[in-house]
NUNU-674436 format. One record per residue (C-alpha): residue number from 1; residue in one letter; x, y negated, z negated. Coordinates in steps of 0.001 Angstrom, whole numbers, plus 524288, in hexadecimal, padded with zeros to 5 digits. Each point is the difference from the previous one (the first is absolute). Example, Ala and Ser with C-alpha at 12.3 -4.5 7.8 and 13.67 -1.06 7.14 Angstrom:
<i=1; aa=A; px=8300C; py=81194; pz=7E188>
<i=2; aa=S; px=8055A; py=7F290; pz=80294>
//
This chain:
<i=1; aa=X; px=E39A1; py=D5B83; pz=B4EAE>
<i=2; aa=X; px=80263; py=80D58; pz=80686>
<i=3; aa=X; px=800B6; py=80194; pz=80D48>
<i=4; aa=X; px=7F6A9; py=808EC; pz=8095A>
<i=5; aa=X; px=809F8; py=809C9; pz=7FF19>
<i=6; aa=X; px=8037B; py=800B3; pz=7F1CF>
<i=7; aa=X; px=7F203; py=8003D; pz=7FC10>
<i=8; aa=X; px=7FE06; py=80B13; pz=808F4>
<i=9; aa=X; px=80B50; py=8072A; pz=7FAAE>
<i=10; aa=X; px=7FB70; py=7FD8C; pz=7F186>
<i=11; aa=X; px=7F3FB; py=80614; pz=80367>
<i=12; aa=X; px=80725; py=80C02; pz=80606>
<i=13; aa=X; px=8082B; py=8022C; pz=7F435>
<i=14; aa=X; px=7F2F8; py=80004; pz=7F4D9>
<i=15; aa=X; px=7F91D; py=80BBF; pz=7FC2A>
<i=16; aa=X; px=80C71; py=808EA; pz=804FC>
<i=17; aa=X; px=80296; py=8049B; pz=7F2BC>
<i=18; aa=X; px=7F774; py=80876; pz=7F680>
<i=19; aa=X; px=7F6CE; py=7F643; pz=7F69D>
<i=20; aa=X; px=7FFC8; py=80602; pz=7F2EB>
<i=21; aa=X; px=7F951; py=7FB30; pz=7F37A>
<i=22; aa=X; px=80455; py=7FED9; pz=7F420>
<i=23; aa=X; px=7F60A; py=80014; pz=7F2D6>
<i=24; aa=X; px=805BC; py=7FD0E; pz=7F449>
<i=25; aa=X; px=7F7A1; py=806FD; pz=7F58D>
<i=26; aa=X; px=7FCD7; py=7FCB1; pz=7F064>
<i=27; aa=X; px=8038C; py=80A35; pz=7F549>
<i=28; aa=X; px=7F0F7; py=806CA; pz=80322>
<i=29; aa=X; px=8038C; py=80109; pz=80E97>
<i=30; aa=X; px=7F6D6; py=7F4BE; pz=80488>
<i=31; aa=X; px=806F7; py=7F6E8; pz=80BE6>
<i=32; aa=X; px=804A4; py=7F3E2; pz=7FBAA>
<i=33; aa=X; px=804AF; py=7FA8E; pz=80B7D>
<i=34; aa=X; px=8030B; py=80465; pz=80E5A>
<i=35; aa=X; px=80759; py=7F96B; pz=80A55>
<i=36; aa=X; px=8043D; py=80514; pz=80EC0>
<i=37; aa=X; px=80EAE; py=8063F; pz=80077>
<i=38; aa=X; px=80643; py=800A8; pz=80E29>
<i=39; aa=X; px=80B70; py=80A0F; pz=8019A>
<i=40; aa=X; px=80551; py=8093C; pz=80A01>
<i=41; aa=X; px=7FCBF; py=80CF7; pz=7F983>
<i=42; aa=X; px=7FA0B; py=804A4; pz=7F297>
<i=43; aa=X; px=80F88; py=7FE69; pz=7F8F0>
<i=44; aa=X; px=80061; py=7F261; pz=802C3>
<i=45; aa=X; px=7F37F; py=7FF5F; pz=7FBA2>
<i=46; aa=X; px=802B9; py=804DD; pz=7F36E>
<i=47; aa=X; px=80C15; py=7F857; pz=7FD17>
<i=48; aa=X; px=7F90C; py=7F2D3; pz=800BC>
<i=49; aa=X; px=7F207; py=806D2; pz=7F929>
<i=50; aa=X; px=80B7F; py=80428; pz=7F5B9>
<i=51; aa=X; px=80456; py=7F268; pz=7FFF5>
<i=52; aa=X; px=7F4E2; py=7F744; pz=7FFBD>
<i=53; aa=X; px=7F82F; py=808A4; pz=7F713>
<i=54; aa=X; px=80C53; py=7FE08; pz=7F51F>
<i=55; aa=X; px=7FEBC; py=80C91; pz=7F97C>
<i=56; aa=X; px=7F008; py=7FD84; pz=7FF39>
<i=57; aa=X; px=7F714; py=80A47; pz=802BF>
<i=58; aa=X; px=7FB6A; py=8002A; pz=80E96>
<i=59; aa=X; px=7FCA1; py=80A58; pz=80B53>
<i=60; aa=X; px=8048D; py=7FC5A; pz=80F59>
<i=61; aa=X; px=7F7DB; py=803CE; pz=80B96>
<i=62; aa=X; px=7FF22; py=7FF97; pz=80D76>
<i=63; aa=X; px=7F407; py=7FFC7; pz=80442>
<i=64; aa=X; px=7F866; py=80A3B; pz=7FA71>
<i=65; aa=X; px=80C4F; py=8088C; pz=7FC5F>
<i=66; aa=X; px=8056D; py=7FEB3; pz=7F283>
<i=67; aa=X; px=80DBC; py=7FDB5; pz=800CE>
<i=68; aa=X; px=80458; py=7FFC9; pz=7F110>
<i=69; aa=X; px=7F7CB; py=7FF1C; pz=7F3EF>
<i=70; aa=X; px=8095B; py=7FB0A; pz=7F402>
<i=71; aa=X; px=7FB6E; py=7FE11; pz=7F2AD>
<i=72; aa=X; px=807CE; py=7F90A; pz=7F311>
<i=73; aa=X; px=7FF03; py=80102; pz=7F3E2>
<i=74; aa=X; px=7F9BF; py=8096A; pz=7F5FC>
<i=75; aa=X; px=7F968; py=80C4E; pz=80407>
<i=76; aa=X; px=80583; py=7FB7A; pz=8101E>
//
């Protein structure tokens, strides 16, 4: 179990970095899946969307901003 100060510390140290999302998409564009990215700035960002997405097609945002929209495969 943590003590009073660690637990105060973890709770100093969340939400500190940008929360993007990631949404894999289908070959019509449609989300397949979506799940929460945390990294220091929009590069990091896209190195693990790059990563996790394996090629896929996908967009990144950050909040409301679009960060990168990638499409694969025919007519991308």
């Amino acid at each position: 179990m943590l003590g009073h100060d660690s637990c105060r510390a973890a709770k100093r140290g969340r939400g500190l970095l940008p929360n993007y999302r990631l949404y894999r998409l289908d070959g019509a564009g449609k989300i397949t899946n979506a799940e929460w990215i945390e990294a220091s700035g929009d590069e990091d960002a896209l190195v693990e969307a790059r990563g996790r997405a394996q090629a896929g097609s996908f967009e990144l945002w950050e909040k409301n901003r679009l960060i990168e929209r990638f499409r694969s495969g025919p007519g991308a």
